[in-house]
C-alpha positions as CSV (number, residue, x, y, z in Angstrom):
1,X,18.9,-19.6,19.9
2,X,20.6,-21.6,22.5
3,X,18.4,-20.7,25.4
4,X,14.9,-23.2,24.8
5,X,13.4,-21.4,27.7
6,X,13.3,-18.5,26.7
7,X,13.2,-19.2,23.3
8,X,10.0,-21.1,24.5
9,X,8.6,-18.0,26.7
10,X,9.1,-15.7,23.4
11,X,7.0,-18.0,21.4
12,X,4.3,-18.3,23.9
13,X,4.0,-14.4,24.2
14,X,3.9,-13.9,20.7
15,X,1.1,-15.6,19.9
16,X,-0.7,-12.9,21.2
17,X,0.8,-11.7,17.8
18,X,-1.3,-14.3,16.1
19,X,-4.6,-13.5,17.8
20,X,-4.0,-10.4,17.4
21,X,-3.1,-10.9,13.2
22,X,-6.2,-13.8,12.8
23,X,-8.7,-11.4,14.7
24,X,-7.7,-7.9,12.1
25,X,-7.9,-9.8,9.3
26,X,-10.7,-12.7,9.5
27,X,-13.3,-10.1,9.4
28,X,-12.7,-9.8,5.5
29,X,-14.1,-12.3,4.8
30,X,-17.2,-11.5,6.8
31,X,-17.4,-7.7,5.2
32,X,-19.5,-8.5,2.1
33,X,-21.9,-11.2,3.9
34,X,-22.7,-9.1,7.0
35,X,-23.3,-6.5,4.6
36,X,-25.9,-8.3,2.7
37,X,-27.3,-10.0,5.8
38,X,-28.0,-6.8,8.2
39,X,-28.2,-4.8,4.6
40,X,-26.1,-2.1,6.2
41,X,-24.9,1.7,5.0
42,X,-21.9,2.6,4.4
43,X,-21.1,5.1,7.4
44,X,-22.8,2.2,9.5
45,X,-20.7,-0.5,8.0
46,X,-17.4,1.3,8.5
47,X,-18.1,2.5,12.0
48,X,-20.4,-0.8,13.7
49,X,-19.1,-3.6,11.7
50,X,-15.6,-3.1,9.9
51,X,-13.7,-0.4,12.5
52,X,-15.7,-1.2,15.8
53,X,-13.1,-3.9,16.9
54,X,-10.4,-0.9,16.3
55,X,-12.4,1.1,18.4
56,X,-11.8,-1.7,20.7
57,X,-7.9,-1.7,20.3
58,X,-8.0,2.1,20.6
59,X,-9.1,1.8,24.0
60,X,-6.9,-1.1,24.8
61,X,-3.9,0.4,23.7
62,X,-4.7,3.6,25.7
63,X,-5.0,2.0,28.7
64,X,-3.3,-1.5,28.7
65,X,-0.1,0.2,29.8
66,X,-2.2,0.8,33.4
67,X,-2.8,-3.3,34.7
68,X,0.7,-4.1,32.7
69,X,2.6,-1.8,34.8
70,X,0.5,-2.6,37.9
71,X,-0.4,-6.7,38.1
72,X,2.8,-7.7,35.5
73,X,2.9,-8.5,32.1
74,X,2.2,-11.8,32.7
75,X,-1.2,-11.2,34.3
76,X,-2.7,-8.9,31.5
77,X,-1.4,-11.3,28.9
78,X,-3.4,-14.3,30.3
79,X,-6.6,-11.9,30.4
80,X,-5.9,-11.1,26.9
81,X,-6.4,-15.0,25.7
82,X,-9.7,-14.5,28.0
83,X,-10.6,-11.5,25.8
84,X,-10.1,-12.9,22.5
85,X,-12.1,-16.4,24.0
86,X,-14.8,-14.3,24.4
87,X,-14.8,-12.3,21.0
88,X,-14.7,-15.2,18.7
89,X,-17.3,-16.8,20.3
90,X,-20.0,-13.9,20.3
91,X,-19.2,-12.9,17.0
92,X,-19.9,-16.1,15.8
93,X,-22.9,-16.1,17.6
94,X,-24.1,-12.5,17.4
95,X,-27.7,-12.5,16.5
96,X,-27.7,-8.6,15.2
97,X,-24.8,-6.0,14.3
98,X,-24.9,-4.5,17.6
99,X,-24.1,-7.8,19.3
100,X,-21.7,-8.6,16.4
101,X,-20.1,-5.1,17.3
102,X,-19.9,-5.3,20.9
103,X,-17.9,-9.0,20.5
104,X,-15.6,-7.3,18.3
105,X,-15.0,-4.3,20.5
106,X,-14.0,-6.8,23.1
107,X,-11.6,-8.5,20.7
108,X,-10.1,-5.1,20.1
109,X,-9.6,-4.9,23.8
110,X,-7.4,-7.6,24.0
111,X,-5.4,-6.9,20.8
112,X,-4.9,-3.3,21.6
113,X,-3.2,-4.5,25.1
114,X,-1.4,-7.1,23.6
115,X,0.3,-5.0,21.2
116,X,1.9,-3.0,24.9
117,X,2.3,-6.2,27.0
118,X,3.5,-8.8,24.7
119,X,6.3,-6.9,23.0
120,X,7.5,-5.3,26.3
121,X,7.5,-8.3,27.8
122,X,9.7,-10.2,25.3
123,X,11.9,-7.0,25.0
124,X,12.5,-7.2,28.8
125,X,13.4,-11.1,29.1
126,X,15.8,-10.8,25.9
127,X,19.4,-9.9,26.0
128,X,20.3,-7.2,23.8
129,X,21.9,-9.3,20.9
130,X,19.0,-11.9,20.6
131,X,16.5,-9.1,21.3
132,X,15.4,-8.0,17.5
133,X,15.2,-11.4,16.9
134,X,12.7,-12.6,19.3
135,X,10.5,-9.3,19.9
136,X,10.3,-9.2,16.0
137,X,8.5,-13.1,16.6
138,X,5.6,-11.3,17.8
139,X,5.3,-9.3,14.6
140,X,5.9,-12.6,12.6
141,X,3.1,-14.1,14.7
142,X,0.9,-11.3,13.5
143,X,1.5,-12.1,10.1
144,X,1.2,-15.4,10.4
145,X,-2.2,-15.2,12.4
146,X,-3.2,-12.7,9.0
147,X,-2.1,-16.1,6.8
148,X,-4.3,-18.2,8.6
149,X,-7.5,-16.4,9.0
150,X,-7.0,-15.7,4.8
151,X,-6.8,-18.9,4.1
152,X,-9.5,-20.2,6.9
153,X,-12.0,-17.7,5.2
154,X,-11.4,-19.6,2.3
155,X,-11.4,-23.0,3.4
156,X,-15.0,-22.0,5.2
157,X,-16.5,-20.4,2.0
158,X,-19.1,-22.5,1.3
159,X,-18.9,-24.5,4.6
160,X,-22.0,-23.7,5.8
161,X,-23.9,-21.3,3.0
162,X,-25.3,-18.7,4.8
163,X,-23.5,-19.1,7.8
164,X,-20.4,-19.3,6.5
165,X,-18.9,-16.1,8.1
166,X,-20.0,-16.9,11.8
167,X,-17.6,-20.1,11.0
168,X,-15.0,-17.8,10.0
169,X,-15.0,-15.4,13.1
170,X,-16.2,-18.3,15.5
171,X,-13.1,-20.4,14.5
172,X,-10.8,-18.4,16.7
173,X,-12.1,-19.3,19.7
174,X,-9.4,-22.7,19.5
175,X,-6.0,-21.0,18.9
176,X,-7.6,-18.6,22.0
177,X,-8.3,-21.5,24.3
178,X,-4.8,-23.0,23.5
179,X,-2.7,-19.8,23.8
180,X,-4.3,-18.7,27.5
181,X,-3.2,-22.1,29.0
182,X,0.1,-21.5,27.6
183,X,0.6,-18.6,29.2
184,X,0.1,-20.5,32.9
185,X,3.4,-21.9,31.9
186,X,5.0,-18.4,31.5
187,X,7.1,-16.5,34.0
188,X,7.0,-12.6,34.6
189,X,9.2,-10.3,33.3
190,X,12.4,-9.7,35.9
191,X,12.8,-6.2,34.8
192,X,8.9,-5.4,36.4
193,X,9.7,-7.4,39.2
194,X,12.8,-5.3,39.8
195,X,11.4,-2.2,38.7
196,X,8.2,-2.5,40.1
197,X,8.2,-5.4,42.4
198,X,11.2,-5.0,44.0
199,X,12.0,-8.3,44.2
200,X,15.1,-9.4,43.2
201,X,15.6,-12.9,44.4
202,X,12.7,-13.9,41.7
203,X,14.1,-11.9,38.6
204,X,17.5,-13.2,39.1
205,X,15.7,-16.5,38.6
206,X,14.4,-16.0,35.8
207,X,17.6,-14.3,34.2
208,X,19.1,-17.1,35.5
209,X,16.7,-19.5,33.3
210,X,17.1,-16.9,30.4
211,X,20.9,-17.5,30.2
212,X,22.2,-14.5,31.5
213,X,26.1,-14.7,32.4
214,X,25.7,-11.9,35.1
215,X,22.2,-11.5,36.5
216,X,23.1,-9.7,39.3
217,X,25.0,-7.1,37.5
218,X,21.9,-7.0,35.0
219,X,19.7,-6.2,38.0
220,X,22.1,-3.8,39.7
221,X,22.4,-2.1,36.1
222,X,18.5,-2.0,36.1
223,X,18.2,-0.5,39.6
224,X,20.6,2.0,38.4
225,X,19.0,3.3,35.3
226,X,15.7,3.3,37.5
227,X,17.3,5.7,40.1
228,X,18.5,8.1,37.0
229,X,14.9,8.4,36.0
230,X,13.5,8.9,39.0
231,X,12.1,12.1,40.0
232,X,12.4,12.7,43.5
233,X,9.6,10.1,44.3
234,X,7.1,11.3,42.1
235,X,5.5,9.2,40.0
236,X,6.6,9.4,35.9
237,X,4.9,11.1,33.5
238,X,5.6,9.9,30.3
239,X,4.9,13.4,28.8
240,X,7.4,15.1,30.6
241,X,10.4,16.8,27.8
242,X,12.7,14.5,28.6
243,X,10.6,11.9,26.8
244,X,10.5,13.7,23.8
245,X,12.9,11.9,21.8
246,X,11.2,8.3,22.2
247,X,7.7,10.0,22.2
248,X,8.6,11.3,18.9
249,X,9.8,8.1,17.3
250,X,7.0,6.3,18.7
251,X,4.2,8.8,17.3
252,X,6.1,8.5,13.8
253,X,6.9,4.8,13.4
254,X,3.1,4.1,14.5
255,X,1.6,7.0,12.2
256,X,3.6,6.1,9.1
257,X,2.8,2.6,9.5
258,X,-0.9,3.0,9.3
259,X,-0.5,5.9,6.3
260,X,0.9,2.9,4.4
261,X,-2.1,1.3,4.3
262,X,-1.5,-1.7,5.0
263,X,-4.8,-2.1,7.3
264,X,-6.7,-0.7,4.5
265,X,-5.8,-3.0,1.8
266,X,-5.5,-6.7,4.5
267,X,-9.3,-5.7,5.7
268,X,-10.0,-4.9,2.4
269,X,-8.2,-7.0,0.6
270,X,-10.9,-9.3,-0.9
271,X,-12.8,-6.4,-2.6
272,X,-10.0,-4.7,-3.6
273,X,-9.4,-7.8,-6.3
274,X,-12.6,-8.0,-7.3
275,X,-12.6,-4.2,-8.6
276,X,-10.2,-6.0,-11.3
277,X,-12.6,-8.4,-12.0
278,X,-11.8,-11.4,-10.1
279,X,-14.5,-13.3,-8.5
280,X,-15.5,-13.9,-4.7
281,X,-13.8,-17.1,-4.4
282,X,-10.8,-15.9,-6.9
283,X,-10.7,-13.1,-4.4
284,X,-10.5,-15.0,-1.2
285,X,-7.9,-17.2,-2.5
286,X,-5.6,-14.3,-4.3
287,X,-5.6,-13.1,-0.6
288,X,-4.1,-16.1,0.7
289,X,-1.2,-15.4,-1.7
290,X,-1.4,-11.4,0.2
291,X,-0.7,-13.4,3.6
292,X,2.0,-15.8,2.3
293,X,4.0,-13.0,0.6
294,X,3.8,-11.6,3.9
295,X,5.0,-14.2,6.1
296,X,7.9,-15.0,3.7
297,X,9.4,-11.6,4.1
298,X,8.7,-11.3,7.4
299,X,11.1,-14.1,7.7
300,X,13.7,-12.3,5.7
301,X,13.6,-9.2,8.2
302,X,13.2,-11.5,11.0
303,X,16.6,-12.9,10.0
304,X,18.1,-8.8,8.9
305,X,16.9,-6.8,12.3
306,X,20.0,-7.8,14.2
307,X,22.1,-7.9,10.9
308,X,21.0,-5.0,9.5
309,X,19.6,-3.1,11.8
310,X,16.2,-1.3,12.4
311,X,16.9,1.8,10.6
312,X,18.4,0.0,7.5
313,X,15.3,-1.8,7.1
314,X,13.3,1.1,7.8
315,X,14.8,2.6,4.4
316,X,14.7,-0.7,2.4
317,X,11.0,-0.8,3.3
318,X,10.2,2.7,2.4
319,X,11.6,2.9,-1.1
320,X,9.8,-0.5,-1.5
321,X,6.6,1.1,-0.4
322,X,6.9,4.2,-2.4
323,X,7.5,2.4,-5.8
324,X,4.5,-0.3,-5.2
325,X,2.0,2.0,-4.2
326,X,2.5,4.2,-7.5
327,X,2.4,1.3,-9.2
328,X,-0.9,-0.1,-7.6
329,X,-2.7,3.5,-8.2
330,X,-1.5,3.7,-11.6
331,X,-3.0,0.0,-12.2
332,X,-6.0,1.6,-11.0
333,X,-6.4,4.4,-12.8
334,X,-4.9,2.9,-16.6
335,X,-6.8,-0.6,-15.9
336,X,-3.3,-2.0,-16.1
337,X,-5.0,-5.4,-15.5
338,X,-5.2,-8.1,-12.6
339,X,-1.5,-9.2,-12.9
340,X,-0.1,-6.5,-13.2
341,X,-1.7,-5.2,-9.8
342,X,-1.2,-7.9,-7.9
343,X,2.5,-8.1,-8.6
344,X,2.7,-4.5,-7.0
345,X,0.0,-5.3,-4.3
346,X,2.5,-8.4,-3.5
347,X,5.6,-5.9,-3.9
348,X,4.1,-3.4,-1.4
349,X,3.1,-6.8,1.2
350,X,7.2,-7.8,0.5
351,X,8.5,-4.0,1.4
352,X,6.0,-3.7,4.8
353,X,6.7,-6.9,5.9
354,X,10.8,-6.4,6.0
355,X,10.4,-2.7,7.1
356,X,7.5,-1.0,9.0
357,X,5.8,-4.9,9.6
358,X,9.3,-5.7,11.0
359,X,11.0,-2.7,13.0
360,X,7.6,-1.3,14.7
361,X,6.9,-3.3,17.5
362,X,10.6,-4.2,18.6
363,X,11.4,-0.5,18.2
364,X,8.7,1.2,20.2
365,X,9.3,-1.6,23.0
366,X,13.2,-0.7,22.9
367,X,13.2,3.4,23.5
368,X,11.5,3.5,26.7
369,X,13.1,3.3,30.2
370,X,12.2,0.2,32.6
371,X,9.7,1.9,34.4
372,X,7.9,3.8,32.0
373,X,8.1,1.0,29.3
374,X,4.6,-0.3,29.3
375,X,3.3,3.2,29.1
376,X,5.0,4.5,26.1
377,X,4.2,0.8,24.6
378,X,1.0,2.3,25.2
379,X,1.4,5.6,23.5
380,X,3.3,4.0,20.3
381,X,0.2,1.5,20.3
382,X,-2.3,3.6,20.5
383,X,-1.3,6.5,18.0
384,X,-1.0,3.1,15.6
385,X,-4.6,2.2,16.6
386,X,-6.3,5.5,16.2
387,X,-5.1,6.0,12.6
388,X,-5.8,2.2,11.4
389,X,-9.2,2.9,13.2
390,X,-10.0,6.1,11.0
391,X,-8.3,4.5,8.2
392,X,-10.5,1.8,8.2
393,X,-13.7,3.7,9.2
394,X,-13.4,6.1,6.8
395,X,-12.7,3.5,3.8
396,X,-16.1,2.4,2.8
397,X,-17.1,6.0,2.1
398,X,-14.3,6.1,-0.5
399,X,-14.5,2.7,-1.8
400,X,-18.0,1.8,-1.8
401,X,-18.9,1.0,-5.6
402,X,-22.1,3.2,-5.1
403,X,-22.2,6.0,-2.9
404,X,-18.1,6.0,-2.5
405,X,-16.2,9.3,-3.5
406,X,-13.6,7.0,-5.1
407,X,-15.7,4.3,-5.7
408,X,-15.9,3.4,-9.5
409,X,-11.8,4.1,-9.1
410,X,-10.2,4.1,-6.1
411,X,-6.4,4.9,-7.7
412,X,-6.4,8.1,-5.7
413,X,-6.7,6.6,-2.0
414,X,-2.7,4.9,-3.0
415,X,-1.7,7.6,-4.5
416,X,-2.0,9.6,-1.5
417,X,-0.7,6.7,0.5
418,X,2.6,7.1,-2.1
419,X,3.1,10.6,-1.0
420,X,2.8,9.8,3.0
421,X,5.8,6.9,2.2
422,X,7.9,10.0,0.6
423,X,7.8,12.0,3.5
424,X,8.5,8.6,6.1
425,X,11.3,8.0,4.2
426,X,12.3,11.4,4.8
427,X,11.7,10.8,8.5
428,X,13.9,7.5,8.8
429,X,17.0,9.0,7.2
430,X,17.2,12.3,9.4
431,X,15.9,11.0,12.4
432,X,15.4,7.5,13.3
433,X,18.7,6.3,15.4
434,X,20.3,2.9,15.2
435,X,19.0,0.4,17.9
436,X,20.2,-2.4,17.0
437,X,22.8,-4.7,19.4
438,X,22.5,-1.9,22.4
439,X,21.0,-2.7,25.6
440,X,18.0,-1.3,26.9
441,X,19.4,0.4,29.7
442,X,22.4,2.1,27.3
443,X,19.3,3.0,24.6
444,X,17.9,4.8,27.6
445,X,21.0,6.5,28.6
446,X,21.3,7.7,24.4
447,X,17.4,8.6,24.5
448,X,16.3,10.4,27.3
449,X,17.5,13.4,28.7
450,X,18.3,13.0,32.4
């Protein structure tokens, strides 16, 4: 990356990413201690404790397209460091699970509207070769927020005894603090202060800063596209037909990626591995291992998305995903043993991470026009939200050791997550399009029917 300013405005976007992956994930290690604290049910643990903050990011996701179209993406993603300030501190502090839920529902807030403004945002100060590359960064920055909150859980076990889980969720309130004055140094986007803003003089700034070679053939080519989707001064609706083709790939890419499971087993990660009979700690640690396999590969389809191609790893991923899961539910269900399941729990962490962990957020952010880009940001995001939200609500009723329908063997909940991989890889070779190396004006000229 030659650029260092916008290589620099990339990175400080992104680690919304890693709020957003620290703030999933750190509540795992908070599950079984909450649970014994507040001595909670299992329909009150999924909905109040483990799925509220999803709850949260449902809503955010719904309408976090709204103040990203209107006030810039810039604005909301300074509010969404103010968000996740304000999350890790009362959940560290809540004195009850009702508190404790609110704080999370306000963390899911902010990471529901950073998964719209932060990848639409880098999409939009990219040029079209570098763009995989650095819209995939905020997806890295997930994972690597997921690393860190793994292996802060297990740094923190044992801390502070019974406390040690308000440590774990109050420790987030730093990287918070640090990434909201980042993003003073941040500019807007110049394709919402063209497309929204009008303004011109500004965005050719910026592209000018971003290393474009043409910016005011970039902003005439903008103007253009907006004109073509323009309906006679009305205002968009996103749900109109001749969305359908990016509404359709967004729905899908978000719905198979939560019917991996890949929310089920990061939040429940920790007890997963004990059902094989490792211990708390042993558990804590093996997930640290979960997160690093992660982040490695995320590298590796950091470095294939504009090699590649989206599709390409799409299908990589998919086979990976379908082979690991049968394996992981037939460890299950023949008490194959501890290795032998984490080598395909690690195998399935490897195949997301280069396909669905990947792809996702760069490809929902690439399909939609200018001036309807934050809103189907926020469609994509929220059909991903609402299914890791019932996912993960609905999980302790299956996997509860007592009263769960799967409890004493839980080999059928990845089996069935198996057969949903079959039919996404069935979906990626007939109709996901190549993305890869096209601008996002030409996508929109291939995408949507004018």
């Amino acid at each position: 990356m030659k650029n260092n300013k916008l290589l620099y405005w990339s990175v400080v976007a992104a680690l919304a990413g890693f709020l957003f992956g620290f703030d999933t994930v750190v509540i795992s290690g908070a599950n079984q201690p909450i649970k014994d604290l507040w001595r909670t049910s299992g329909w009150f643990h999924g909905i109040f404790i483990m799925s509220m903050a999803l709850w949260g990011t449902v809503l955010g996701a719904l309408f976090g397209g709204i103040p990203t179209e209107k006030f810039g993406r810039r604005k909301v993603l300074l509010w969404i460091g103010i968000l996740y300030t304000a999350s890790a501190l009362g959940s560290g502090l809540a004195p009850d699970p009702y508190s404790f839920s609110f704080f999370r529902f306000i963390g899911g807030v902010g990471v529901g509207i950073s998964s719209v403004a932060a990848p639409a945002y880098i999409s939009e100060i990219s040029t079209a070769k570098s763009r995989g590359r650095l819209a995939a960064m905020y997806q890295f920055n997930i994972v690597f927020g997921i690393l860190v909150a793994f292996f802060s859980n297990y740094l923190l076990k044992g801390f502070d005894g019974a406390n040690d889980w308000r440590w774990m969720m109050g420790v987030e309130t730093i990287p918070a603090v640090i990434y909201t004055i980042m993003v003073l140094g941040i500019p807007e986007s110049p394709r919402w202060l063209v497309s929204i803003k009008n303004d011109r003089a500004a965005a050719k700034k910026i592209l000018l800063d971003a290393g474009a070679e043409n910016p005011d053939a970039d902003i005439d080519e903008i103007i253009k596209s907006n004109a073509e989707v323009a309906t006679g001064g009305k205002k968009e609706n996103i749900f109109s037909a001749k969305y359908r083709t990016p509404l359709m790939l967004a729905f899908f890419v978000a719905f198979f990626n939560q019917l991996s499971g890949i929310n089920f087993i990061l939040y429940y990660a920790p007890e997963i591995l004990t059902r094989i009979g490792l211990g708390e700690k042993e558990s804590l640690m093996n997930s640290i291992a979960i997160g690093g396999v992660n982040l490695i590969f995320t590298f590796v389809g950091l470095y294939l998305i504009d090699r590649m191609g989206r599709k390409k790893l799409l299908l990589v991923g998919s086979i990976g995903y379908i082979v690991s899961l049968a394996m992981v539910a037939y460890a299950f269900k023949a008490d194959a043993g501890p290795v032998f399941l984490m080598t395909f729990l690690l195998m399935f962490i490897a195949s997301h991470a280069v396909g669905q962990g990947a792809v996702i957020w760069v490809l929902i952010a690439e399909i939609f026009p200018n001036k309807t880009r934050a809103l189907g940001q926020s469609f994509g995001a929220s059909v991903h939200w609402i299914f890791a939200a019932v996912i993960t609500l609905l999980t302790p009723v299956f996997l509860d050791k007592d009263s769960g329908i799967f409890g004493k063997n839980p080999w059928p909940i990845f089996a069935f997550f198996a057969g949903m991989m079959v039919l996404q890889l069935i979906w990626v070779i007939s109709k996901v399009p190549e993305t890869k190396g096209v601008s996002l004006e030409d996508l929109e000229k291939k995408l949507i029917k004018h």
